[in-house]
C-alpha positions in Angstrom: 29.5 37.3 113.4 30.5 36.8 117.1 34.2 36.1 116.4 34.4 39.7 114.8 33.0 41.0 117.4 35.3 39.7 119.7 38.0 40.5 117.9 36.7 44.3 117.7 36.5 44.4 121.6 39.8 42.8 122.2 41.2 45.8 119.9 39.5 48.4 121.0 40.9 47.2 125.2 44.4 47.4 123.6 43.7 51.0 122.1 42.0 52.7 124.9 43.2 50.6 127.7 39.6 49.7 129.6 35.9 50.0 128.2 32.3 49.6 129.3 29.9 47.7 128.1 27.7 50.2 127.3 30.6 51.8 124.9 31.2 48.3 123.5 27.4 48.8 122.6 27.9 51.8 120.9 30.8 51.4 119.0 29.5 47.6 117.5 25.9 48.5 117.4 24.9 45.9 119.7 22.7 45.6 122.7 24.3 46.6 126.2 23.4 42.7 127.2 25.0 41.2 124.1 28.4 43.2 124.9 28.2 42.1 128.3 28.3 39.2 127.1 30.8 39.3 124.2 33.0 40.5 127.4 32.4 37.2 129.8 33.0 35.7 127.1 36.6 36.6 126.2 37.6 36.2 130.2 36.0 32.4 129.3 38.2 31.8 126.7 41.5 32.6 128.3 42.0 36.6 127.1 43.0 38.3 130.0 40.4 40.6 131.0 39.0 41.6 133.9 36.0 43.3 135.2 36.7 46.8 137.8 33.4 47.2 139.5 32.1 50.5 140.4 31.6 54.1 139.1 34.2 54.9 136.5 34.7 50.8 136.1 35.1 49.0 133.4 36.8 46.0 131.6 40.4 46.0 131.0 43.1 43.6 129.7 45.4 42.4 132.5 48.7 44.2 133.5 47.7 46.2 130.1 48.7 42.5 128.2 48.5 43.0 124.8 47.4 39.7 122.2 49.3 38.8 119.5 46.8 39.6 117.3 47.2 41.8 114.4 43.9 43.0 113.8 42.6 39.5 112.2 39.2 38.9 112.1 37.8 36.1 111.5 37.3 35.8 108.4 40.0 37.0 107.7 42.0 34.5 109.6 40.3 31.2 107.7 41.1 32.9 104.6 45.1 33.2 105.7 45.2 29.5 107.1 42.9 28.4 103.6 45.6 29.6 101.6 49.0 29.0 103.4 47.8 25.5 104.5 48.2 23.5 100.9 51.8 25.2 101.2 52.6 23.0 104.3 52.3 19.9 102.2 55.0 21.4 99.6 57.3 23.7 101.6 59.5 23.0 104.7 58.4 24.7 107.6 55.3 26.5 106.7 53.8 23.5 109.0 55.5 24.6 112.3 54.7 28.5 111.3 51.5 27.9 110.7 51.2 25.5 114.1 53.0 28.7 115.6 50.4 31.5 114.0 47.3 29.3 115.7 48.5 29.5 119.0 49.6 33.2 118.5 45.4 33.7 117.6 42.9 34.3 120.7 41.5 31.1 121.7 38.5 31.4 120.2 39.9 31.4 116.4 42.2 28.4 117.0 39.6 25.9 116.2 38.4 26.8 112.4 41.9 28.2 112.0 43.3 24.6 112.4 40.6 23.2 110.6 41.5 25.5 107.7 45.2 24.4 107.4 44.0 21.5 106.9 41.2 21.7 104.6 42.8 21.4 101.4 46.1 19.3 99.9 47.4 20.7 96.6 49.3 17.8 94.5 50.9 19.5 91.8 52.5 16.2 90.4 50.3 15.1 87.7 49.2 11.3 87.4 52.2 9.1 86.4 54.8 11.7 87.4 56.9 12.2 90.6 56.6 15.3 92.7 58.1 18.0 91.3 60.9 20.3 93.1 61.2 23.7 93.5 63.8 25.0 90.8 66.8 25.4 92.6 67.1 29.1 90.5 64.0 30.0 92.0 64.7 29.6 95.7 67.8 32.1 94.8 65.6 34.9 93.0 63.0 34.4 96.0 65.6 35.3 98.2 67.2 37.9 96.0 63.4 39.7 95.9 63.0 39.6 99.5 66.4 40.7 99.7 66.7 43.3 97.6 69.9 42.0 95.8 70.2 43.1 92.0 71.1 39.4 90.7 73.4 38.8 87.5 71.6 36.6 85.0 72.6 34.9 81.5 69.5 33.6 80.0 68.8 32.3 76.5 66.1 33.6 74.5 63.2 32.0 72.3 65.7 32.2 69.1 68.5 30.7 71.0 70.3 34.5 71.3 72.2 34.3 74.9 72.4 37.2 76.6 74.2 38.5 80.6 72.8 41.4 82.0 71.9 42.5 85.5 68.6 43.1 87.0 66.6 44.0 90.1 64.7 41.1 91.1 61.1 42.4 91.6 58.8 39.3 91.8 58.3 35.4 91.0 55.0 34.0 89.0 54.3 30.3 88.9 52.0 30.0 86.0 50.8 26.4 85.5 54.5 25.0 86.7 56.1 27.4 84.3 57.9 30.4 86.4 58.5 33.7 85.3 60.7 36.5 86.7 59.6 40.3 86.7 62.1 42.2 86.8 64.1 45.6 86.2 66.7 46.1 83.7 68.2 49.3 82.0 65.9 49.1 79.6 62.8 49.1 81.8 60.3 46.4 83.1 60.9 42.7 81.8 59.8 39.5 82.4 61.5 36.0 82.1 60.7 32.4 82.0 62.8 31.2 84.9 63.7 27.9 82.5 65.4 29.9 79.9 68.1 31.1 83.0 71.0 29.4 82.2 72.7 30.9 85.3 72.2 33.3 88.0 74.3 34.7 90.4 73.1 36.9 93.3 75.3 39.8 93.9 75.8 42.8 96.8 74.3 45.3 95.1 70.8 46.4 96.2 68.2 46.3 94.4 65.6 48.8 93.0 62.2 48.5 93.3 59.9 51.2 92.5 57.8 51.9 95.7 54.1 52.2 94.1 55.3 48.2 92.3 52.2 45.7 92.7 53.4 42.4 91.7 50.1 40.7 90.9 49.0 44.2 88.3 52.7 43.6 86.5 51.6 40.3 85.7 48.2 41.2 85.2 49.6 43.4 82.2 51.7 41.0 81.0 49.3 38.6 80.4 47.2 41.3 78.7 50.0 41.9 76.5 50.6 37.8 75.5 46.6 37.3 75.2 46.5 40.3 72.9 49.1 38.6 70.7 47.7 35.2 70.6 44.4 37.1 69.4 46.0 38.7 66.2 43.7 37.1 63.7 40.0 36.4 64.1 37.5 33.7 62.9 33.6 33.9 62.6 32.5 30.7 63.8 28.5 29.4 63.8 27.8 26.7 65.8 25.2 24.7 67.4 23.7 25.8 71.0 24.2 22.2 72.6 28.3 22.4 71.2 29.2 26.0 72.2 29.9 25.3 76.0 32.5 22.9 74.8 34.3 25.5 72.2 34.6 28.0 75.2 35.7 25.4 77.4 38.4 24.8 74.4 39.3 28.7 73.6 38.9 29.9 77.0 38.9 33.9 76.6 39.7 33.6 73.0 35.8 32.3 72.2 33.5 35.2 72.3 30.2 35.2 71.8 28.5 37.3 69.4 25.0 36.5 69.4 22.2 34.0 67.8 22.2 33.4 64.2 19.6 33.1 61.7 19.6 30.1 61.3 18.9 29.2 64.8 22.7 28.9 65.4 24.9 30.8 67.7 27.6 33.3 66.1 31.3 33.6 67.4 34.6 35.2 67.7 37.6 32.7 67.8 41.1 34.2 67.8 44.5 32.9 67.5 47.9 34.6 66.8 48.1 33.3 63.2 45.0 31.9 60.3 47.1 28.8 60.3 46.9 28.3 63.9 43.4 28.9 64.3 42.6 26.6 61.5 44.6 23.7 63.2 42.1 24.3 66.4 39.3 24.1 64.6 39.8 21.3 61.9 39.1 18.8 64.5 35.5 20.0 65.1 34.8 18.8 61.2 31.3 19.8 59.8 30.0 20.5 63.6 31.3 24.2 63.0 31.2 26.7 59.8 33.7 29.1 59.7 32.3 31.7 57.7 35.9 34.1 57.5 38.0 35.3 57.4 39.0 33.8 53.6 42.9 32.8 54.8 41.1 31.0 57.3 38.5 29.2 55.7 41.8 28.2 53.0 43.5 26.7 55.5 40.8 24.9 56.7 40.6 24.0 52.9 44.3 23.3 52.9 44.2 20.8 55.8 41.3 19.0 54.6 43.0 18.3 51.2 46.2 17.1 53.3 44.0 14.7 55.4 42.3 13.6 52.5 45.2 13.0 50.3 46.7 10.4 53.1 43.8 8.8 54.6 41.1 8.1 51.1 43.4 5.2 49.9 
C-alpha cells in the first residue's frame, strides 16, 4: 500500500536524517524507480523534503523538520479515526481533537482520515427514548483512573447490604448501557455496577495500579466468571435443522451444538444458572423442541405446562 510506504520513508528521514533512493529500495523491497518516486511524491504533497544532488546526495527533510506523526500507518490511522469518530457525536470535544489529529497527519492521510470520522454515527438511545447522559459518577471514576486517585465509595449490594470502603480505581466497562468499575480493594480485584454507587468521593490519595494490569483481560475474566455461573445446569435439547439458527440466536454462547441425531434431528447443549430458569426459556418453543434431560428440567417444563393449562383450558 503506497500510503505505508510513505509513511515508512518519512520515518526512516527522521531516524537517519537523509536517504537515497536506492536505500529506500532496499529497506521496502521496492524498485529504485518506485522509491524515486514514493520520494517526489512526499515533496508533492507538502512534507518537507528535498533532493541534494551529487555524490554522497540524497533526500532529506528540511531544516531536519520532524512530522507530527507517530509512526501511523495507514491503516492504522482509518482504524483510530473509525473508532473515535462515533465518539464525536456523544462526547464534547472529541470533534475538535479529532479535526486537530487530521491536520497533525501527512497530507496524504488527511483525506480517508476525515472520511473515517465520519463514516459511522452511533445512537445509543433506543427508539421512543431520549438520549441518554453520561452518569455523572462515571465522569468522576474516569477521572479518578486517569488520575490515579484512590476514590471512597458507598455502594449497595444485590441483597440491599450497604457497604463504604476505599478503592483504587483501575478501569470503566460500558456493557450494553450498564457500567461497571474494576477496581482494587484490600481484599483484591473487584468489580462494580457503577448504578449500585450510591456515592463516590474522590480523594488525594494515589492510587495503585499493578503495572502488568490490562483492562480489557480483567473483564475478559470477569465475564468468564458470570457466563460460567449462568451455565450451572444443562439441558439436552433435539431440535429441527431449519429452527436451530434461531435457538442460538436466543442462547447465544449458552447453545452448543452437539451433533446430528438419529432421528434426523440436531442434538444440543442449553445451559442456564438454574432448571427452573432454563425451563422458562424454553417453554415458549412448545413441541418444536424435546428436552430429553435432565429430569428437574423436563419437570419443570411439566410443571409450567400444568400452570398454563390450569388458567387458559376454561
Amino acid at each position: 500500500m503506497r500510503a505505508d510506504r510513505l509513511v515508512a520513508i518519512l520515518l526512516m528521514m527522521q531516524t537517519r536524517g537523509r536517504v537515497t533512493a536506492a536505500e529506500v529500495a532496499k529497506e521496502l523491497e521496492t524498485s529504485v524507480a518506485t522509491a524515486r518516486r514514493d520520494l517526489e511524491a512526499l515533496s508533492t504533497a507538502g512534507v518537507p523534503v528535498y533532493p541534494q544532488p551529487g555524490r554522497g546526495g540524497g533526500w532529506s527533510l528540511i531544516g531536519g523538520a520532524r512530522t507530527d506523526l507517530t509512526g501511523l500507518t495507514a491503516g492504522e490511522a482509518r482504524a483510530l479515526f473509525l473508532l473515535a469518530g462515533p465518539s464525536a457525536n456523544a462526547v464534547p470535544g472529541v470533534k475538535s481533537a479529532l479535526r486537530k489529529l487530521v491536520r497533525a497527519l501527512p497530507q496524504p492521510f488527511r483525506g480517508e482520515a476525515a472520511a473515517a470520522s465520519d463514516a459511522v454515527v452511533i445512537d445509543p438511545a433506543r427508539w421512543g427514548e431520549t438520549d441518554r447522559e453520561l452518569p455523572p459518577v462515571v465522569s468522576l471514576l474516569q477521572r479518578a483512573v486517569v488520575q490515579r486517585n484512590k476514590v471512597r465509595l458507598r455502594y449497595a449490594k444485590k441483597n440491599g447490604e450497604r457497604t463504604e470502603r476505599m478503592v483504587d480505581p483501575w478501569g470503566l466497562i460500558d456493557k450494553d448501557a450498564i457500567w461497571y468499575l474494576i477496581a482494587g480493594t484490600e481484599h483484591g480485584q473487584r468489580t462494580f455496577r457503577v448504578d449500585r454507587i450510591t456515592e463516590a468521593v474522590t480523594t488525594d490519595e494515589t492510587a495503585d495500579r499493578p503495572a502488568d494490569f490490562d483492562l480489557a483481560a480483567a473483564w475478559n475474566e470477569v465475564v468468564d466468571e458470570l457466563e460460567q455461573r449462568r451455565a450451572a445446569t444443562a439441558a439436552t435439547v433435539l431440535i429441527s435443522e431449519r429452527l436451530l439458527p434461531v435457538l442460538r440466536n436466543q442462547q447465544g454462547r449458552h447453545c452448543v451444538v452437539d451433533g446430528p441425531a438419529a432421528d434426523g434431528r440436531v442434538q444440543v447443549q442449553v445451559t442456564a444458572p438454574t432448571a427452573w430458569m432454563l425451563a422458562q426459556q424454553l417453554a415458549g418453543w412448545g413441541a418444536s423442541i424435546e428436552v430429553v434431560g435432565p429430569q428437574e428440567v423436563r419437570s419443570e417444563l411439566a410443571r409450567i405446562g400444568t400452570e398454563l393449562l390450569d388458567r387458559y383450558a376454561h
